[in-house]
C-alpha positions as CSV (number, residue, x, y, z in Angstrom):
1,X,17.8,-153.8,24.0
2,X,16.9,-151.5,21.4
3,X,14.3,-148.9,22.1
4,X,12.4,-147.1,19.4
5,X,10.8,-144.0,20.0
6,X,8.5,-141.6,18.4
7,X,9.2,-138.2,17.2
8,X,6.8,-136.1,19.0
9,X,4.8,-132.8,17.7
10,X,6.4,-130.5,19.8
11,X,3.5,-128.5,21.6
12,X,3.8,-124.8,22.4
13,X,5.4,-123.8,24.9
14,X,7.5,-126.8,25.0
15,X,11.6,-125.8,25.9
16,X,14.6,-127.4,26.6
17,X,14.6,-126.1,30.0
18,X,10.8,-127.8,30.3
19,X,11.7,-130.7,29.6
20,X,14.4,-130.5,32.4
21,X,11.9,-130.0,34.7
22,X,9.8,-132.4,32.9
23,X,12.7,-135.2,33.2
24,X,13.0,-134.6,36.9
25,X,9.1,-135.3,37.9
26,X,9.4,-138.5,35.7
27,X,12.7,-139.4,37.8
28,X,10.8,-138.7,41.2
29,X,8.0,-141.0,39.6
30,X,10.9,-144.2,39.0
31,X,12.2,-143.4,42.5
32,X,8.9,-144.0,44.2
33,X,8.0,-146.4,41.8
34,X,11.1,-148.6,42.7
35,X,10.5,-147.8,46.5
36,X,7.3,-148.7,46.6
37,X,8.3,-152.3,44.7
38,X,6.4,-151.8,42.0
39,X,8.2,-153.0,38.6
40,X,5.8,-152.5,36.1
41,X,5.0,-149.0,37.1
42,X,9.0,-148.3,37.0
43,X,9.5,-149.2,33.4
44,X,6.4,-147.5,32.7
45,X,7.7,-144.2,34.3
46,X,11.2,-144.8,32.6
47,X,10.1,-145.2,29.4
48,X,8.1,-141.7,30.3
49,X,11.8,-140.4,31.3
50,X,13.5,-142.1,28.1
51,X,10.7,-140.4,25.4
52,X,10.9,-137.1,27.5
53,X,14.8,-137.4,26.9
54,X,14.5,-138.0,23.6
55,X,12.1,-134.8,23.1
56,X,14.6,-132.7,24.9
57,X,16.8,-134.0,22.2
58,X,14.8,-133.2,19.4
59,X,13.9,-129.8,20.7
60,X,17.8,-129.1,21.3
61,X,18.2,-130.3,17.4
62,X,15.2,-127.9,15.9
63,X,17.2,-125.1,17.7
64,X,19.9,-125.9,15.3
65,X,17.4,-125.9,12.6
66,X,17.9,-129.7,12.2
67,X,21.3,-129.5,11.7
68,X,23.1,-130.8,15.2
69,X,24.8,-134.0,14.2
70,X,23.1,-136.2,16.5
71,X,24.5,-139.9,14.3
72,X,27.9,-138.0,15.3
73,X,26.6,-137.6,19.2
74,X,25.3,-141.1,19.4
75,X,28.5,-142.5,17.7
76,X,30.6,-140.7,20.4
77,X,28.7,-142.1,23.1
78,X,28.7,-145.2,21.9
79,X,32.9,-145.1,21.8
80,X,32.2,-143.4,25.5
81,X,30.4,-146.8,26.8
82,X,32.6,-149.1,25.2
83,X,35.7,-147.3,26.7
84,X,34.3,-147.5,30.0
85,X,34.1,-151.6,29.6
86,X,30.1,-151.2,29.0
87,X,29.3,-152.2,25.9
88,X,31.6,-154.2,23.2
């Protein structure tokens, strides 16, 4: 599965510490989602959790003034998965 995802504007006010919080209300959104049975609401609210991820990300990388490596993160995680049996 390859997901791609849009580079958001980030809004004011936006930090890496509101997106935390922002990650956990779209976790407690999956959880009920999934308790309550409801499949299409569950990828829904993940894919909420996946772009708010992803923002977190970017924000964490514009604090570096776009220099954090993230092709060097992504790569090591990669290696991470396929150590752990994974991925191939």
């Amino acid at each position: 599965m390859d997901i791609h995802l849009p580079t958001l504007t980030i809004q004011p006010g936006w930090t890496a510490e509101s997106q935390l919080i922002k990650c956990q209300e779209e976790l407690d959104e999956i959880k009920e989602a999934v308790a309550a049975h409801d499949d299409v609401n569950a990828i829904r609210e993940t894919l909420d959790l996946i772009q708010t991820g992803h923002t977190l990300l970017q924000i964490m990388d514009e604090s570096y003034d776009g220099h954090l490596n993230l092709v060097k993160f992504q790569a090591e995680h990669e290696a991470k998965l396929i150590r752990k049996g994974y991925m191939e």
